[in-house]
TIVEXVO-919909 format. One record per residue (C-alpha): residue number from 0; residue in three letters; x, y, z. Coordinates in nm, 3 decimals, m for minus. Example, Ala and Ser with C-alpha at 12.3 -4.5 7.8 and 13.67 -1.06 7.14 Angstrom:
2
   num   residu      east     north        up
     0      ALA     1.230    m0.450     0.780
     1      SER     1.367    m0.106     0.714
This chain:
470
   num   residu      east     north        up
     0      UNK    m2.027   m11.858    m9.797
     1      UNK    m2.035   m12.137    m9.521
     2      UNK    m1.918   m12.454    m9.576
     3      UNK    m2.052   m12.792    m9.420
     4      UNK    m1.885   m12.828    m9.093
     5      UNK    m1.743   m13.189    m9.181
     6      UNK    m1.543   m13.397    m9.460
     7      UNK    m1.693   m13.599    m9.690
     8      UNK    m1.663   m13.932    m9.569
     9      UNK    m2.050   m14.011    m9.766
    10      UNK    m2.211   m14.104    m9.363
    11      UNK    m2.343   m13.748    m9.256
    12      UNK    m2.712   m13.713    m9.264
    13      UNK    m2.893   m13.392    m9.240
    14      UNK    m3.183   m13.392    m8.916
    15      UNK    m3.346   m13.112    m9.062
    16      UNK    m3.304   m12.724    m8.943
    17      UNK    m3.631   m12.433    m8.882
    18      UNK    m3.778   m12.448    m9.226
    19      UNK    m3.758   m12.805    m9.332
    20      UNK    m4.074   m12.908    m9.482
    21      UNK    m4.070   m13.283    m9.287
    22      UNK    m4.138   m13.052    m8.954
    23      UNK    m3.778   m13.152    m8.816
    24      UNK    m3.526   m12.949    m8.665
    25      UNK    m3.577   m12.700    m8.340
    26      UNK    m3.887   m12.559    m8.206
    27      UNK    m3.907   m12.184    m8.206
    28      UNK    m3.631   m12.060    m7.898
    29      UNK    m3.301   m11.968    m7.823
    30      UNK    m3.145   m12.277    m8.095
    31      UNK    m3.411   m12.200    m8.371
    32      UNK    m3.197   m12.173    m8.666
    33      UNK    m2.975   m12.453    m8.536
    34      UNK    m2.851   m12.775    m8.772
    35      UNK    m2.823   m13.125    m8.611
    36      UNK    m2.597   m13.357    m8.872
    37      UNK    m2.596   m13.731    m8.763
    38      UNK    m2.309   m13.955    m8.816
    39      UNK    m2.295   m14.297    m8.659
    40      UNK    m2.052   m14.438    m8.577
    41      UNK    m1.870   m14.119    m8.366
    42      UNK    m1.519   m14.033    m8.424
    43      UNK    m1.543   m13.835    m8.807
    44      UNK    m1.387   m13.478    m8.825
    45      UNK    m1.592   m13.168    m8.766
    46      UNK    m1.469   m12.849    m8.960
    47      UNK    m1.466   m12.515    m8.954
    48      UNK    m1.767   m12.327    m9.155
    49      UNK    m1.597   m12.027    m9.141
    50      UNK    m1.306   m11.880    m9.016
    51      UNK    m1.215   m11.678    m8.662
    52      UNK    m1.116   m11.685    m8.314
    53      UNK    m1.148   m11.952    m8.071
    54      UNK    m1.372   m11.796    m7.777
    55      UNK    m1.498   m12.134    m7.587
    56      UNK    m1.390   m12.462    m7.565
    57      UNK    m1.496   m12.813    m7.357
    58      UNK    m1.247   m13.065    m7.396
    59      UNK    m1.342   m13.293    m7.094
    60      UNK    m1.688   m13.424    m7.026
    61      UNK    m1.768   m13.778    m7.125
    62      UNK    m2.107   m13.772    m6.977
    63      UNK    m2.433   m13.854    m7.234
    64      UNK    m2.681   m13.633    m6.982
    65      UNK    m2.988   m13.738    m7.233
    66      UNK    m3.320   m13.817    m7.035
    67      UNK    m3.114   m13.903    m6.745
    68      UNK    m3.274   m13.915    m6.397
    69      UNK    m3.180   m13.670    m6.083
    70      UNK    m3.006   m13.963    m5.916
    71      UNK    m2.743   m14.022    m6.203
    72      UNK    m2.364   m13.882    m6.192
    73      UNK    m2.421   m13.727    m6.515
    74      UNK    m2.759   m13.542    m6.427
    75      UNK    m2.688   m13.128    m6.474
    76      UNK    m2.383   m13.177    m6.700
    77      UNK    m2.355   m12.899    m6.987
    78      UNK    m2.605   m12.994    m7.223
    79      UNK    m2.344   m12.872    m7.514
    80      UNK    m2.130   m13.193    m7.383
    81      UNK    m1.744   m13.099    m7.596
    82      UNK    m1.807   m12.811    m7.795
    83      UNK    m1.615   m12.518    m7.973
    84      UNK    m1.708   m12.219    m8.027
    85      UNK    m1.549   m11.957    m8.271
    86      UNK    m1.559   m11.605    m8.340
    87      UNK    m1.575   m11.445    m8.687
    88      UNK    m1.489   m11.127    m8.853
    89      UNK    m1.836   m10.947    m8.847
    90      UNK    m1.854   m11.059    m8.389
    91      UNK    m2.131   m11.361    m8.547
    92      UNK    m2.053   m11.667    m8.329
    93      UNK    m2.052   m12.036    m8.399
    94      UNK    m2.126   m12.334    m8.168
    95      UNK    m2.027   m12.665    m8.263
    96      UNK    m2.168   m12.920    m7.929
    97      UNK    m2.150   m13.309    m7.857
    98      UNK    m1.788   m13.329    m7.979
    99      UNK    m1.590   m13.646    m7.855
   100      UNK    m1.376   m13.608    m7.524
   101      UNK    m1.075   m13.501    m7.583
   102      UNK    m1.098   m13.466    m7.959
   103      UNK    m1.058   m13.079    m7.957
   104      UNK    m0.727   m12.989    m8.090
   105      UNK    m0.793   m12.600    m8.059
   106      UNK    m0.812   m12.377    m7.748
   107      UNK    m0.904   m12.053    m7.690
   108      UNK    m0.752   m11.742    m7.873
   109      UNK    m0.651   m11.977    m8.170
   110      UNK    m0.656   m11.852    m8.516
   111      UNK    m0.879   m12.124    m8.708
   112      UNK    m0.906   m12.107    m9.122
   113      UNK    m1.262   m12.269    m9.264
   114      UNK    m1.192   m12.601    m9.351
   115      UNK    m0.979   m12.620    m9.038
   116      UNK    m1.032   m12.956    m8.872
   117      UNK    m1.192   m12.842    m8.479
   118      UNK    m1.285   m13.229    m8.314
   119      UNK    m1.448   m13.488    m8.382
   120      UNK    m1.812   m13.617    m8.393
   121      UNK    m1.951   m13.733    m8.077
   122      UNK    m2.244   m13.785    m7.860
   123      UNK    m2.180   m13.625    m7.506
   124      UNK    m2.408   m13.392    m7.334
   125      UNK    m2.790   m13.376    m7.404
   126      UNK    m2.748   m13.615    m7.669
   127      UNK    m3.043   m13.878    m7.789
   128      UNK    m2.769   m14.041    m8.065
   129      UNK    m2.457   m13.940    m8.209
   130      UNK    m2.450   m13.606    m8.397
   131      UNK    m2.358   m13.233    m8.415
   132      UNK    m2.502   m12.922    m8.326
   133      UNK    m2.418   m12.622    m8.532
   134      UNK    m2.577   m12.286    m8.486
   135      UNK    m2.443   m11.926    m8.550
   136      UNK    m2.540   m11.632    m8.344
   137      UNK    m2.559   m11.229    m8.392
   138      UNK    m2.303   m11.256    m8.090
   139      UNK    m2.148   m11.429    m7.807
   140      UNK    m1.997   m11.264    m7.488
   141      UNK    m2.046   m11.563    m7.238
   142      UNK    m2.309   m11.761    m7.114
   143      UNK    m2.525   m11.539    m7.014
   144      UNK    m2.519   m11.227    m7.259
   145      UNK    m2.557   m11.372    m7.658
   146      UNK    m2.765   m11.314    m7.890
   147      UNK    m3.061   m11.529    m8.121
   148      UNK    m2.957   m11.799    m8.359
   149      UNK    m3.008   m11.650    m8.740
   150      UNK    m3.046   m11.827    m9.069
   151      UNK    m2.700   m11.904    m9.253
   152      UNK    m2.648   m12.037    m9.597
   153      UNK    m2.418   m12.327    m9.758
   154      UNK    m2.191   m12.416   m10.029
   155      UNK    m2.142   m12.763   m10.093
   156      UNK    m1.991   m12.999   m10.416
   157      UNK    m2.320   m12.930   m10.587
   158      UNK    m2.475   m12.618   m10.429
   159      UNK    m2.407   m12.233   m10.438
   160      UNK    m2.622   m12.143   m10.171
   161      UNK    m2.879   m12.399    m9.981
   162      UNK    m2.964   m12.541    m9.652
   163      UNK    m3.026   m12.911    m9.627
   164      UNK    m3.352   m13.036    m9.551
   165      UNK    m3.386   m13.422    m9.384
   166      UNK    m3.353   m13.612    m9.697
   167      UNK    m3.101   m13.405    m9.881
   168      UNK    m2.764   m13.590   m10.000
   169      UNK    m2.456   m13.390    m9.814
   170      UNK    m2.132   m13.358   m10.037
   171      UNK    m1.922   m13.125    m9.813
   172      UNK    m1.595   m12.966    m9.976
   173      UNK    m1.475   m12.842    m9.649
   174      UNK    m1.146   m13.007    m9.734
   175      UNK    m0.932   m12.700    m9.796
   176      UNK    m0.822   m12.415    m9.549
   177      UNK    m0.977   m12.089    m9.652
   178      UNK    m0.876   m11.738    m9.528
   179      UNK    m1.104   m11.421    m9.550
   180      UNK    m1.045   m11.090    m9.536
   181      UNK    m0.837   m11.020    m9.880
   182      UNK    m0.937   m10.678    m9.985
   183      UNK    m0.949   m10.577   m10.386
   184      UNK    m0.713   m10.172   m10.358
   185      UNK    m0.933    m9.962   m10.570
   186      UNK    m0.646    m9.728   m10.597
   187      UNK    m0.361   m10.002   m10.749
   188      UNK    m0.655   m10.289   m10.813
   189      UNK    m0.392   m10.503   m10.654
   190      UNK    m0.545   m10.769   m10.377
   191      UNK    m0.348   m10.735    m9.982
   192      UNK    m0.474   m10.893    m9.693
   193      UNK    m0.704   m10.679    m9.430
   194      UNK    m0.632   m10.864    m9.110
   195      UNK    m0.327   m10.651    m9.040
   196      UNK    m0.245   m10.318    m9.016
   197      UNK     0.054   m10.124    m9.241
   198      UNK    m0.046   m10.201    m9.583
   199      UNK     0.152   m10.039    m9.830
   200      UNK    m0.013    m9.930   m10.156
   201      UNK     0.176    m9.793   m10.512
   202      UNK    m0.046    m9.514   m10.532
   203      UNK     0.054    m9.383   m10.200
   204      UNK    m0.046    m9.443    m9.840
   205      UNK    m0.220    m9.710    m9.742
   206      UNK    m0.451    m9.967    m9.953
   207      UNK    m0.781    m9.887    m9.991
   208      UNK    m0.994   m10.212    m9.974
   209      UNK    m1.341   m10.328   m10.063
   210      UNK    m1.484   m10.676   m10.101
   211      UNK    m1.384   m10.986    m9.930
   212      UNK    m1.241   m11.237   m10.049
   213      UNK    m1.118   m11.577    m9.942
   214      UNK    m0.818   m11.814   m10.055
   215      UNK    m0.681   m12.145   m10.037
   216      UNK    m0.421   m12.183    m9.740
   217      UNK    m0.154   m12.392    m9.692
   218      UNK    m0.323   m12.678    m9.779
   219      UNK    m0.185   m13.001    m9.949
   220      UNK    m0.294   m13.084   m10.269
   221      UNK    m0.528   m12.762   m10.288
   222      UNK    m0.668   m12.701   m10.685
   223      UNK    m0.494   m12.450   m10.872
   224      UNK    m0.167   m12.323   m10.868
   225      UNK     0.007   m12.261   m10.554
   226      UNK     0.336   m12.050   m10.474
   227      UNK     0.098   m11.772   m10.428
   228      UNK     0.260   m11.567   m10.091
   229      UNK     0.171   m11.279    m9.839
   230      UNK     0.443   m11.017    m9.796
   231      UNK     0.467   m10.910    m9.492
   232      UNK     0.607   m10.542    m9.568
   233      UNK     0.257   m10.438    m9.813
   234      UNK     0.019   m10.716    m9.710
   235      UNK    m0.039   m10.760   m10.071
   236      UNK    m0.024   m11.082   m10.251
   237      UNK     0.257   m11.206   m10.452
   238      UNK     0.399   m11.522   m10.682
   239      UNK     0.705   m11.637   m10.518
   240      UNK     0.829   m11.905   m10.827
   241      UNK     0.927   m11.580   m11.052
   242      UNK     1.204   m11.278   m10.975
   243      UNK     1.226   m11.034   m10.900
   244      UNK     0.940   m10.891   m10.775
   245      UNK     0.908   m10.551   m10.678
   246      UNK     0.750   m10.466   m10.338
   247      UNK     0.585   m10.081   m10.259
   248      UNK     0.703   m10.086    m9.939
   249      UNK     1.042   m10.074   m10.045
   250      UNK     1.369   m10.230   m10.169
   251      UNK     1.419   m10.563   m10.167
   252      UNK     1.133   m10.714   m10.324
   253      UNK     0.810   m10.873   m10.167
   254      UNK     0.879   m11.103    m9.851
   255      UNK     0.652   m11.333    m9.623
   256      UNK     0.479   m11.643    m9.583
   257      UNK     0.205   m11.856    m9.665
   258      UNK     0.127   m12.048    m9.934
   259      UNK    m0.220   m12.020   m10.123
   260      UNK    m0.284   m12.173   m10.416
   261      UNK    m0.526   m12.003   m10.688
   262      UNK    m0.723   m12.173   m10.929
   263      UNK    m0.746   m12.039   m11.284
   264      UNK    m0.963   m12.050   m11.630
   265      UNK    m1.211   m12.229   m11.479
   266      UNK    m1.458   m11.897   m11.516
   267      UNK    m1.699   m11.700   m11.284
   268      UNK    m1.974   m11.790   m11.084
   269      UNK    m2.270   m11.683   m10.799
   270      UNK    m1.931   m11.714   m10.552
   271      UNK    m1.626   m11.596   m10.742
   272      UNK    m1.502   m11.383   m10.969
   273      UNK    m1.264   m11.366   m11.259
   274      UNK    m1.002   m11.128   m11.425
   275      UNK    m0.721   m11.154   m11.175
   276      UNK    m0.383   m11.195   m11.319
   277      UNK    m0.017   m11.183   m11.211
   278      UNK     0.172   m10.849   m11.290
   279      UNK     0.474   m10.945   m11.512
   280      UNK     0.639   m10.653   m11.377
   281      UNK     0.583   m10.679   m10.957
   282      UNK     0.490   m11.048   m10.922
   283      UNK     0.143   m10.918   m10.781
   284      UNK    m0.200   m11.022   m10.783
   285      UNK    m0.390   m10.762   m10.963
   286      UNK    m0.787   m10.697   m11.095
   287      UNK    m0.783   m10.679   m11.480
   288      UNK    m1.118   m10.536   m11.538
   289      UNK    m1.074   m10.169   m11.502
   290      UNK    m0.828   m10.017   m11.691
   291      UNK    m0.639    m9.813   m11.455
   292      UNK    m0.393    m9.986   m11.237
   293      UNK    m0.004    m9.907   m10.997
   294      UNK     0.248   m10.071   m11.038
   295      UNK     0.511   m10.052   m10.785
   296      UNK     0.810   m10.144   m11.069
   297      UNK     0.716    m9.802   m11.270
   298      UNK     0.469    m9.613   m11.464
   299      UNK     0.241    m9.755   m11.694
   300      UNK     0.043    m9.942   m11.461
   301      UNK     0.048   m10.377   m11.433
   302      UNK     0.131   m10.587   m11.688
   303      UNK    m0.087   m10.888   m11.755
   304      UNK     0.059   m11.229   m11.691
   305      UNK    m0.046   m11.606   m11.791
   306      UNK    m0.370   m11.737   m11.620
   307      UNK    m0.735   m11.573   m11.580
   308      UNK    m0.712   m11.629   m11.149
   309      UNK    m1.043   m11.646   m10.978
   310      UNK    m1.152   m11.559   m10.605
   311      UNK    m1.411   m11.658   m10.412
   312      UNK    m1.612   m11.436   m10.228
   313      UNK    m1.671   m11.472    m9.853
   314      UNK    m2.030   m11.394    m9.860
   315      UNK    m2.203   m11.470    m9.546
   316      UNK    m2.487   m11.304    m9.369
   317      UNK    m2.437   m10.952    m9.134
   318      UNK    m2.639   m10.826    m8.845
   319      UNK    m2.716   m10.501    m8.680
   320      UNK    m2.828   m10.514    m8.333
   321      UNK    m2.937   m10.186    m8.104
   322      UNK    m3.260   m10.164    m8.322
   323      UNK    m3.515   m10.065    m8.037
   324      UNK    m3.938   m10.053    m8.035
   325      UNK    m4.039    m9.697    m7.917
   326      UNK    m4.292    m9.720    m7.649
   327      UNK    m4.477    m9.429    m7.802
   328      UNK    m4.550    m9.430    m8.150
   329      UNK    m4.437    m9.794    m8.144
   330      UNK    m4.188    m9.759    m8.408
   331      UNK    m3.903    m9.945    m8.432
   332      UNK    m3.568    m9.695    m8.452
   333      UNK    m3.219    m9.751    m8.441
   334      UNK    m3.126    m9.706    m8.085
   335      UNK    m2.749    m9.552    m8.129
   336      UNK    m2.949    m9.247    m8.225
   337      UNK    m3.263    m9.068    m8.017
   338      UNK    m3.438    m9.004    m8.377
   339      UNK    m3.781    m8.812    m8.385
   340      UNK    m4.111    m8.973    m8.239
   341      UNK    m4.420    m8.886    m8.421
   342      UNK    m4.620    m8.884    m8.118
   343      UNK    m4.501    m8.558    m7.920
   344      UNK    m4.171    m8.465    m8.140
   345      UNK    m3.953    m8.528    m7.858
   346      UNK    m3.673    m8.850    m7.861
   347      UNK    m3.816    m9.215    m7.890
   348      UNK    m3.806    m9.408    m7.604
   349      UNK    m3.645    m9.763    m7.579
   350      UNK    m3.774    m9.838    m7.217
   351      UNK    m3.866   m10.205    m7.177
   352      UNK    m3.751   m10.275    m7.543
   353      UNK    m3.639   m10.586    m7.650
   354      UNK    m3.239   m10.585    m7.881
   355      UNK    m3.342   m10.653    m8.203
   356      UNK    m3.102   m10.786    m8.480
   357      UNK    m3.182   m10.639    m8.879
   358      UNK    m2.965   m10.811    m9.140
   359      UNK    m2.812   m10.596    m9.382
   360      UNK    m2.549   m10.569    m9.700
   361      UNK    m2.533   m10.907    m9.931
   362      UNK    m2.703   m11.173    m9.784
   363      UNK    m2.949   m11.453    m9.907
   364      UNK    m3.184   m11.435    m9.634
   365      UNK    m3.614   m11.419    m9.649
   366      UNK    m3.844   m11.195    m9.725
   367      UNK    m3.812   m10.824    m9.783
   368      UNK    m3.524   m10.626    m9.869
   369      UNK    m3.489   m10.238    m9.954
   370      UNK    m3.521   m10.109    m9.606
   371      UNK    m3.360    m9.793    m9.507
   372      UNK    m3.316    m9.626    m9.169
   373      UNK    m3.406    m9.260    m9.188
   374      UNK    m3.127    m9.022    m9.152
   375      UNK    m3.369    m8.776    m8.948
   376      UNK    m3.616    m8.962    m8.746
   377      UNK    m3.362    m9.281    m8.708
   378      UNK    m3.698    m9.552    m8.768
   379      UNK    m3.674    m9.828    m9.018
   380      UNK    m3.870    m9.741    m9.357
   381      UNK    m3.925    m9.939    m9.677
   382      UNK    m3.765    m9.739    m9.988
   383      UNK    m4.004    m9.872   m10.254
   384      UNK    m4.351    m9.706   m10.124
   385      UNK    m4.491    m9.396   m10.115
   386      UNK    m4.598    m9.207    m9.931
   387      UNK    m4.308    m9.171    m9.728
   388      UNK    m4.370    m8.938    m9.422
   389      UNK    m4.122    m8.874    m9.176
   390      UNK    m4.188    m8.725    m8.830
   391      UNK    m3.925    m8.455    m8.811
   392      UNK    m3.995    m8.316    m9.134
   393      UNK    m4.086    m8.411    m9.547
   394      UNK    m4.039    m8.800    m9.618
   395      UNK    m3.775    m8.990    m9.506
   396      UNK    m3.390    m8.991    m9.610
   397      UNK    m3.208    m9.262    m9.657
   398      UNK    m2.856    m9.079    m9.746
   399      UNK    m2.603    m9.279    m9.588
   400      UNK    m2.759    m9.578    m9.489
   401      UNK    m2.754    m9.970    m9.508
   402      UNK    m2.939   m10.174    m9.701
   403      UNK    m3.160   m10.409    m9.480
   404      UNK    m3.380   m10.687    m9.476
   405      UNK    m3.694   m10.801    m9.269
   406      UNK    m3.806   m11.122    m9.257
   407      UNK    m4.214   m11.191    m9.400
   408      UNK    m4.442   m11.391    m9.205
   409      UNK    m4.429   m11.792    m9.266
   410      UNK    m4.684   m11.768    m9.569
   411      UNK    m4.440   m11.552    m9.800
   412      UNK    m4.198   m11.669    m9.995
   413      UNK    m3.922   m11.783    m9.999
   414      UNK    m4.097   m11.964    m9.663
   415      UNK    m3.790   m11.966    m9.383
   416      UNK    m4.060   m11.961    m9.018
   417      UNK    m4.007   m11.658    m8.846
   418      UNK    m3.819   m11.754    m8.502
   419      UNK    m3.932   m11.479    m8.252
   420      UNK    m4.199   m11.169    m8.274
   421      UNK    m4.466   m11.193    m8.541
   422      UNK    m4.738   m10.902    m8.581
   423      UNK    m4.445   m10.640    m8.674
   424      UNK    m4.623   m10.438    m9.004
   425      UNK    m4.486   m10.183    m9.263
   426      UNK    m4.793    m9.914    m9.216
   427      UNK    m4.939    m9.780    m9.571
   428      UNK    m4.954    m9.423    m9.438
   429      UNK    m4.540    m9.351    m9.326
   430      UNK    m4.375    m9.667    m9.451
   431      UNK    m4.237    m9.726    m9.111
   432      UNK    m4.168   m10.120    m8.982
   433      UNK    m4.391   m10.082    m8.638
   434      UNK    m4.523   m10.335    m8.415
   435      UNK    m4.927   m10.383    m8.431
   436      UNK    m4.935   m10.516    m8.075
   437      UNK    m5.259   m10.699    m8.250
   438      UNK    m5.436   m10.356    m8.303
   439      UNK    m5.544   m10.230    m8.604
   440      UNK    m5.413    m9.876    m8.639
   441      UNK    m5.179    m9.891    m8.336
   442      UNK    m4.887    m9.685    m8.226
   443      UNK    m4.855    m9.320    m8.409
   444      UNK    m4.839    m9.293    m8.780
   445      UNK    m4.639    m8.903    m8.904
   446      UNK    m4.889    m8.870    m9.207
   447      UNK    m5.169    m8.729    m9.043
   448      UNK    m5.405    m8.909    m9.281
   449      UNK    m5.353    m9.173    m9.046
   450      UNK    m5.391    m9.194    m8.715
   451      UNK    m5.233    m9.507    m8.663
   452      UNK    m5.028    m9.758    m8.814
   453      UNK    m5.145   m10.035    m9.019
   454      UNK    m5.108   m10.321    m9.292
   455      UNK    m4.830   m10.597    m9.370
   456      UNK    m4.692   m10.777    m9.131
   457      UNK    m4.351   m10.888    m9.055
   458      UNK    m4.071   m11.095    m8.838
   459      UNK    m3.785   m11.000    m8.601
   460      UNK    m3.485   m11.146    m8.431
   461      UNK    m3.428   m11.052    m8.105
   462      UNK    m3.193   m11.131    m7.809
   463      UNK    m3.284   m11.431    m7.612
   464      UNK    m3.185   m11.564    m7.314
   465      UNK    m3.160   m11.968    m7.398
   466      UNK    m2.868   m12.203    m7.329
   467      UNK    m2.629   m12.083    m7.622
   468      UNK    m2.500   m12.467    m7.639
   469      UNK    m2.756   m12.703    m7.577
């Protein structure tokens, strides 16, 4: 989940964000999902809300370019002012603008942990009082090829998952480093790290990972009990205050660096989870809730040590672009794939689509979920209707796919305004997302009990062209 992109020093206020009911935040555009978070004076630390790769960084203006005229030095300056921006896992992007001059500690191919301080607050660039910009995007290449802003989710000192309105107090706890990409081994149900190749499981071969999971790094005075290390011959997870341990990749015992502190007995929640315990045996980190484990010290499996661990689970929101409108039955289909067009059998077309972005997987994010693309005619359909009619042949199949989800116009609910195209409708006849283009059976409907599409309507992101970091 993201975290608040500051410490809590008790001065940030929120300036509202795309569905705050006081009508603040930014218009419909290229920033519409954006945050602005005022602090006055300048000068407090902005953090990381999740972790990555540096991509971008200003370090050097000192020019406020609000409202100024042609005539003045500053007039054309970036508009972003100091700003960071930072990679993550999933190719999402995040743009932090206004920083102070030369308050940017980071530079470019850095490896940043959430929590990690990145600047400080400022006011450069265009600028109307001191604050920061925060937006995430489906993707950032430069300049001039990015994607749209999307809808992102925080945990705070008294919030699971929210997004603060004007009003709304702010208790960040950003304070701690976190690192993602720990993987649970359903093969040894030991935990190793993902972010590097040449894992080393017990049962054999390689670890085999699912979930993701983040922990506490090398952090002072971090809750829980720290000692916790990554070995750099498995990748797995080890306690380095008790010997020996026992390492799969060989003799020796575990080795490697790190120190991540894990908190324990305190129970599961929305965000974590419990049942992790330290092998007695190997020193590991292993899941106690199924009953078959490896243990690299010998046969019968882990033995359960003191503490009930918890993790936290990075859950953040993840985008598919290449989703294209066909030009012929007005359909929207997954581009990487020609598919089957209703209207003459032959591939869809894509010509003079826009890039749209579906979000799929676990995610909090609005309106409609259970959408599946079709494993034959590659279009988006909704799982939970029938009839289900698919143009190459029967109804549509869904083996194999993601789980998506398409955001409702601005009167369902949860409300979150749709940013970009409106009119977009789930037609009663095929179950297919197509666009309307304001026509009541438009496009090409497969059930031929319908000539056209029709019925509810719903929201896409697409790529836009906007200044990434204004």
């Amino acid at each position: 989940m993201y975290r608040l992109p500051f410490s809590d020093d008790g001065k940030w206020v929120s300036a509202g964000n795309a569905d705050d009911p006081s009508g603040a935040g930014h218009a419909p555009g290229g920033q519409y999902y954006a945050f602005d978070f005022k602090h006055n004076p300048e000068g407090a630390e902005v953090r990381a809300i999740r972790g990555g790769i540096v991509v971008f960084t200003e370090n050097n203006q000192d020019c406020n370019t609000w409202n100024k005229p042609v005539e003045d030095p500053c007039y054309g300056k970036p508009g972003y002012g100091n700003a960071v921006l930072i990679r993550h896992r999933d190719n999402t992007v995040a743009a932090y603008n206004h920083m102070q001059k030369g308050s940017i500690p980071v530079v470019n191919g850095n490896w940043v942990a959430q929590g990690q301080k990145i600047g400080l607050s400022g006011n450069t660039g265009n600028s109307s009082e001191p604050h920061l910009h925060l937006d995430v995007r489906t993707y950032w290449n430069n300049g001039n090829d990015f994607g749209p802003t999307f809808p992102i989710i925080f945990q705070d000192k008294n919030h699971l998952f929210w997004r603060p309105k004007v009003g709304d107090e702010l208790q960040s706890d950003n304070d701690y480093k976190r690192q993602e990409d720990w993987r649970w081994c359903n093969r040894c149900q030991g935990l190793f790290y993902a972010g590097n190749s040449g894992s080393v499981c017990p049962a054999g071969g390689a670890h085999l990972g699912f979930g993701n999971y983040m922990l506490v790094r090398n952090t002072a005075n971090a809750p829980g009990q720290p000692d916790w290390r990554w070995c750099s011959k498995c990748q797995g997870l080890f306690f380095s205050k008790h010997s020996p341990s026992n390492c799969p990749a060989g003799p020796g015992g575990h080795t490697g660096g790190g120190n991540y502190s894990l908190e324990h007995d305190i129970g599961p929640d929305y965000n974590r989870q419990d049942d992790w315990y330290r092998c007695t045996k190997c020193q590991g980190l292993f899941f106690g809730g199924n009953p078959v484990s490896e243990c690299p010290a010998g046969p019968g499996g882990h033995s359960k040590g003191g503490g009930n661990y918890v993790l936290y689970k990075a859950n953040f929101n993840t985008f598919q672009g290449n989703w294209r409108k066909c030009n012929k039955c007005l359909s929207l289909f997954y581009g990487g794939s020609g598919g089957v067009c209703p209207k003459d059998k032959a591939v869809h077309n894509k010509t003079g689509s826009k890039n749209y972005y579906i979000p799929y997987g676990f995610i909090q994010y609005p309106g409609s979920h259970h959408y599946r693309r079709c494993k034959k005619c590659s279009v988006l359909f909704f799982e939970l209707w029938t009839p289900s009619k698919c143009a190459a042949v029967g109804d549509h199949d869904k083996t194999g796919s993601l789980m998506y989800s398409v955001a409702q116009d601005s009167d369902s609910t949860p409300t979150i305004l749709a940013p970009d195209e409106r009119g977009w409708i789930i037609c009663n006849g095929c179950q297919t997302l197509a666009a309307s283009s304001g026509q009541w059976l438009a496009g090409k409907c497969p059930n031929p009990l319908e000539p056209g599409h029709d019925d509810h309507k719903f929201d896409l992101l697409h790529r836009r062209h906007h200044g990434v970091l204004s």
